[in-house]
C-alpha positions, 0 to 999 in steps of 0.5 A: 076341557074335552077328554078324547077316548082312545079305544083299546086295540082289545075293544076294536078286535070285539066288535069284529069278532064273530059270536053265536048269539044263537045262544043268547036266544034260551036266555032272552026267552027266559027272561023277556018281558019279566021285571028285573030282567036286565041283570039275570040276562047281562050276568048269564050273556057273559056267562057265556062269552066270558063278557059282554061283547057289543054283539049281544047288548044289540041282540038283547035290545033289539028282542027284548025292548031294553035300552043300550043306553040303560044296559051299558049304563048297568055293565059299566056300574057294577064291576062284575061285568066285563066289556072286554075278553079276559084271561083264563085266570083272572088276578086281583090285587087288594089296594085296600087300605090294610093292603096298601099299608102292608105294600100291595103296590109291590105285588101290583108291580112285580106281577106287572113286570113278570107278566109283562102287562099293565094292570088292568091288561090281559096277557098275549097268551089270554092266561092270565089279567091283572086287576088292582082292586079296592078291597077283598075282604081279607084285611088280616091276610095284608098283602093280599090277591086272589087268582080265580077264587083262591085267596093268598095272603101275608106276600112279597112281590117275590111270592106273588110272581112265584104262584103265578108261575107255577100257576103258568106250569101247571097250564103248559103241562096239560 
């Protein structure tokens, strides 16, 4: 059976967005023709726009002779990079196993809810994305999620939706 893909409304509004590449080029330059070069240009490219928008995997084949085929390979393997835009504060939920015995999934769900997204999803207001994770390393702190590089532990679904609104407040008042 074939699984037909359906592309996010997210993905389709990328490739129609328009990017200084420009910048790409100090990058390209720094790297080009240099063994290994692949992951420094990937990891700086989404440095720059926040993720890795089709735009520049075209400019970064195009001038450096590496294959589409070969980075999209790469930017989907490995988690830390991002195909899509992302929020300002990007939110991770462990659902390790420490987590998930201690009920993570109610954190998933209750920020799900207050922030009316799906994990995975960005809000319409580009402040913030939910992400359900494998594990964060911090299994004595079950339930555990990070904002940012913030760690909060020991939480109810009710405690998780408390620190995103006031990360929201203190967003709206600057």
């Amino acid at each position: 059976m074939r699984i037909q893909r359906i592309p996010s409304k997210t993905s389709e509004n990328n490739n129609n967005e328009k990017f200084d590449l420009g910048l790409l080029n100090p990058i390209i330059e720094q790297y080009k023709g240099k063994a290994g070069n692949m992951i420094p240009i990937l990891q700086k490219a989404q440095e720059l726009y926040g993720f890795l928008p089709k735009q520049a995997f075209i400019k970064i084949s195009e001038e450096t002779s590496l294959e589409l085929s070969d980075m999209y390979g790469v930017a989907t393997f490995y988690a830390q990079f991002r195909l899509n835009p992302v929020g300002k504060h990007i939110i991770k939920v462990c659902h390790g196993t420490a987590c998930h015995v201690q009920n993570a999934t109610e954190l998933t769900e209750a920020l799900a809810e207050s922030l009316n997204v799906k994990d995975g999803e960005t809000t319409p207001d580009n402040l913030f994305t939910l992400e359900s994770v494998a594990c964060l390393g911090c299994c004595s702190l079950a339930p555990v999620l990070t904002v940012d590089d913030e760690t909060f532990g020991k939480l109810s679904g009710k405690d998780a939706v408390k620190i995103i609104k006031e990360i929201r407040l203190k967003e709206t008042a600057k």
